[in-house]
N, C-alpha and C positions, 0 to 999 in steps of 0.2 A: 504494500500500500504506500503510496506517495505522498506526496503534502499534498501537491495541484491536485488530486482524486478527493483526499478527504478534503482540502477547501470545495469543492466543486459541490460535492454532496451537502457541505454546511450551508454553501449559499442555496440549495437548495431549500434547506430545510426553512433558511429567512422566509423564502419566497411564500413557502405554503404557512408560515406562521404569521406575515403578513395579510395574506388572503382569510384567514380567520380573524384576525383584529379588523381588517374592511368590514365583513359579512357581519360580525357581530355588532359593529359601531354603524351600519346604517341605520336611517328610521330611527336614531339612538331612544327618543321621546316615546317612540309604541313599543321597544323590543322591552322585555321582561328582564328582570333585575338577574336571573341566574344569566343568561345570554348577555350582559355585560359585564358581570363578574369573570365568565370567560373569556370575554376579548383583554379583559384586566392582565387575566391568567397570563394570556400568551403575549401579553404586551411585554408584559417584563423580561423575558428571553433576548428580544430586540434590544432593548434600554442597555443590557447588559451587557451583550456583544458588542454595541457601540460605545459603553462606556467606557473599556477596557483601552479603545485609541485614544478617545477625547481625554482621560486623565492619563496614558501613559503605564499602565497599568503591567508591571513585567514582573517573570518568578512567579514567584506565591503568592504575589501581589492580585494575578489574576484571581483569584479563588476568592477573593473576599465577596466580590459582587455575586457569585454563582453560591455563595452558603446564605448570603442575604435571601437572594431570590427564593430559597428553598425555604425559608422561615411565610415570607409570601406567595408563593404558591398553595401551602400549606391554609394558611387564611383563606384564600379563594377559593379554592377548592373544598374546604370544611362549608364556607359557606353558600357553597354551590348545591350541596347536597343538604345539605340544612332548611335551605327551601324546599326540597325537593322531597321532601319527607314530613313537608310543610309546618316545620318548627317544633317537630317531633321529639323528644327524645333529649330535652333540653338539657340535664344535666348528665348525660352521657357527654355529647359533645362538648359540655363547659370544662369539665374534667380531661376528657382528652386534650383538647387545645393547652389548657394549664402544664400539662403533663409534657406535651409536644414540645412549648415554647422552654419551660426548666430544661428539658435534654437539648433542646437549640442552644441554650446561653452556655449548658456546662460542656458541651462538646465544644463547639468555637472558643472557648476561653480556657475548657485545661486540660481536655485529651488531644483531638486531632489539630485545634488550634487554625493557623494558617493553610495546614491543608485540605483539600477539596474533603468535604464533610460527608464523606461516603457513609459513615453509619448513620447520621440524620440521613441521608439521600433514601436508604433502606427502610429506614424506619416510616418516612412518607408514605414510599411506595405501597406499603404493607398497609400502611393505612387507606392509601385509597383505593385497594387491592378491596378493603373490605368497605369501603361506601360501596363500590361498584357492584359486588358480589350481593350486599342488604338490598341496595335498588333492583337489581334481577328478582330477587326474591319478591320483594313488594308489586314490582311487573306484574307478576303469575297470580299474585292475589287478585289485583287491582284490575287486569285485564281491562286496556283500554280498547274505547271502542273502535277505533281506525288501527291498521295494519301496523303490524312494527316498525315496517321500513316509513312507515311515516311520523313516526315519533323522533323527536330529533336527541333527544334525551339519550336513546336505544344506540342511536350510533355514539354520540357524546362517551358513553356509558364504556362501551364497548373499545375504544380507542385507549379510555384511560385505563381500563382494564389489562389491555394486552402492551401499553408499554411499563405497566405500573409492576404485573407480573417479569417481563426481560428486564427491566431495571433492576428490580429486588434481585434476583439471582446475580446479576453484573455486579452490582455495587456489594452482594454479599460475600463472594469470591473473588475481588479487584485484584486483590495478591496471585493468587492461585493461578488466573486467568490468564494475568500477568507476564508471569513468568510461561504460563503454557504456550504463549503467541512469542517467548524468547523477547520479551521485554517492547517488543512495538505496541507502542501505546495505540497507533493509528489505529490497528487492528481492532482495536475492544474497544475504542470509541465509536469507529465506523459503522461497526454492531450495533452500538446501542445508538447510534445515528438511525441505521436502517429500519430499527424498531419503531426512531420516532417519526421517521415519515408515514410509516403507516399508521400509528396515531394519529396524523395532523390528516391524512386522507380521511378517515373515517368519521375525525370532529368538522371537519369543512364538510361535509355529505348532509351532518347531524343541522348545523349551523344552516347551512343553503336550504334546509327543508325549512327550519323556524322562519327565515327570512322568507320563504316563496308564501310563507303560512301569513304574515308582516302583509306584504304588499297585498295577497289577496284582500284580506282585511281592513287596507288603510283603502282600495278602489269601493269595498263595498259600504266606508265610511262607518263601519263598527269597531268600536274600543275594543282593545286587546285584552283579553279575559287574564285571570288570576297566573300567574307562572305554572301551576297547573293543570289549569286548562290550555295554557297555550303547548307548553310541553307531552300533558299526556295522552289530551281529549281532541 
């Protein structure tokens, strides 16, 4: 694996994570409060990548803004599904969030430190391993009345599930992996590059359905129902 390969496929990755922050921030006044906390989500990835030039940012210096992001994603994502469960479960999630942000501060400050926060990065993932997995489940209770493929939630759902699963395994074995690719980092980044395209495919599918759901809506001049209703109904 090369640089110009793995830059190629990064800017790739801009591309489709751009194309989510448009679709999500059209119509920004009718789209539902979880569909902008998603463009939120994938805004910050961009901030990041760009921030890293605009401050100069080299070494381990990188990493700072990519453990940041991970404490906000974290947020976004909690409360993407916190709607989405319609406020459900409130001190389950108060607890975990407390829990999440204590192992945020005490890993960035006296285990991993400076470098990339692979054990938070894990411990996300797991987490949102299990939003995704509880929402499938409430799916099947819930059965909405329009097809899956047109619930945008299902694809949403679905995208953070399958890179939330190959992330946790990546970040859980980084060492191990490591050393098996003979120390090319390009290699098991690339990987979990490859994973996130197909994430960002499958949230832009989820996203372009909410939005096609948006315009019908704003031609037929009827207000945009509850994040519920727009999501599952």
């Amino acid at each position: 694996m090369t640089i110009e390969k793995f830059m190629t496929i990064l800017q790739g990755i801009l591309v489709l994570t751009g194309v989510i922050v448009v679709f999500s921030f059209l119509f920004f006044k009718r789209r539902t409060l979880q569909i902008k906390l998603l463009g939120a989500h994938f805004l910050a990835p961009i901030l990041v990548y760009y921030s890293l030039g605009v401050f100069d940012l080299r070494g381990m210096q990188v990493n700072v803004p990519h453990n940041v992001e991970l404490l906000f994603s974290f947020l976004t994502i909690t409360a993407i599904y916190y709607i989405q469960f319609q406020k459900r479960y409130s001190r389950l999630f108060l607890t975990l969030g407390v829990f999440f942000i204590i192992f945020w501060f005490t890993n960035i400050l006296f285990i991993q430190k400076m470098f990339f926060n692979s054990f938070t990065a894990s411990f996300l993932n797991f987490i949102i391993m299990a939003y995704c997995v509880t929402y499938f489940y409430r799916l099947l209770i819930d059965l909405p009345a329009q097809h899956l493929q047109q619930v945008p939630m299902f694809w949403i759902s679905t995208g953070f599930l399958v890179q939330g699963a190959g992330a946790f395994f990546l970040y859980l074995f980084t060492d191990y992996l490591t050393k098996f690719f003979f120390n090319d980092v390009l290699i098991y980044w690339t990987i979990h590059n490859l994973m996130g395209i197909f994430q960002l495919i499958l949230v832009i599918i989820g996203v372009s359905i909410d939005l096609r759901n948006t315009i019908q809506a704003s031609r037929k001049d009827k207000p945009i129902g509850s994040s519920r209703e727009s999501l599952l109904h």
